[in-house]
C-alpha positions in Angstrom: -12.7 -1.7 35.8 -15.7 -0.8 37.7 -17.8 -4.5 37.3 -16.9 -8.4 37.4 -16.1 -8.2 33.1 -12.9 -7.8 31.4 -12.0 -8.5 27.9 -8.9 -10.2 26.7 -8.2 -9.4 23.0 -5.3 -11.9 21.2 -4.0 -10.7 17.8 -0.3 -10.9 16.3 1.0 -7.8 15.3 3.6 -7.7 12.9 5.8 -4.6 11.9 7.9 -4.2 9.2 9.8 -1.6 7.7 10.1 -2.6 3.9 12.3 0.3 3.1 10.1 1.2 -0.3 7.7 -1.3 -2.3 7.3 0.5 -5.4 9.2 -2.2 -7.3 6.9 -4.6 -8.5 9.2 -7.8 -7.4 10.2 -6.3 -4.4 6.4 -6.1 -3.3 5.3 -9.5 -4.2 8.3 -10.6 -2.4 6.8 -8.6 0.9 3.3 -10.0 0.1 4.2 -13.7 0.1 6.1 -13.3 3.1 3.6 -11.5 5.3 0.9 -14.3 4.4 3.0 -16.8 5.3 3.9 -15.1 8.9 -0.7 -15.0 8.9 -0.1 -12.1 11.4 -3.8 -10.3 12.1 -2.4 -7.1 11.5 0.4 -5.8 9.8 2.0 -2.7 10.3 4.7 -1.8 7.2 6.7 1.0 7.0 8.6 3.0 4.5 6.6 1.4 1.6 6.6 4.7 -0.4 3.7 4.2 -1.8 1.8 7.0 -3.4 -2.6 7.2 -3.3 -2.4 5.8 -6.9 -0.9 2.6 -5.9 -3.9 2.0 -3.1 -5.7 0.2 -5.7 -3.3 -2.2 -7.6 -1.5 -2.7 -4.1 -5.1 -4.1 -2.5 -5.6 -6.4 -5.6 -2.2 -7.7 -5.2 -2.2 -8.0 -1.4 -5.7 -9.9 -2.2 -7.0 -7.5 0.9 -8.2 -4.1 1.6 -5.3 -2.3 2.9 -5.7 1.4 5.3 -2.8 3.9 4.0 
């Protein structure tokens, strides 16, 4: 850097690959256990999730989600 500032950014990043989420139990499974690891971002892979799950997903994740 050019000048005296620098920035330190701390975050957890978790990634997962949930090998598909389109089963209902499965999911909610995922869900509770990503809240209780209170990562600030989650990356999950694999979910096989189609753009007419984005909304029911977000309600049950209690969170906007980016697909």
């Amino acid at each position: 850097m050019d000048n005296d500032e620098s920035h330190n950014f701390d975050f957890q990043l978790l990634s997962f690959n949930v090998k598909g989420m389109r089963d209902g139990t499965k999911r909610n499974a995922v869900f509770e256990w990503l809240k209780m690891k209170k990562a600030d971002i989650y990356l999950l892979q694999e979910t096989h999730s189609a753009k007419s799950d984005e909304s029911s997903w977000n309600r049950q994740w209690g969170n906007n989600a980016i697909y």
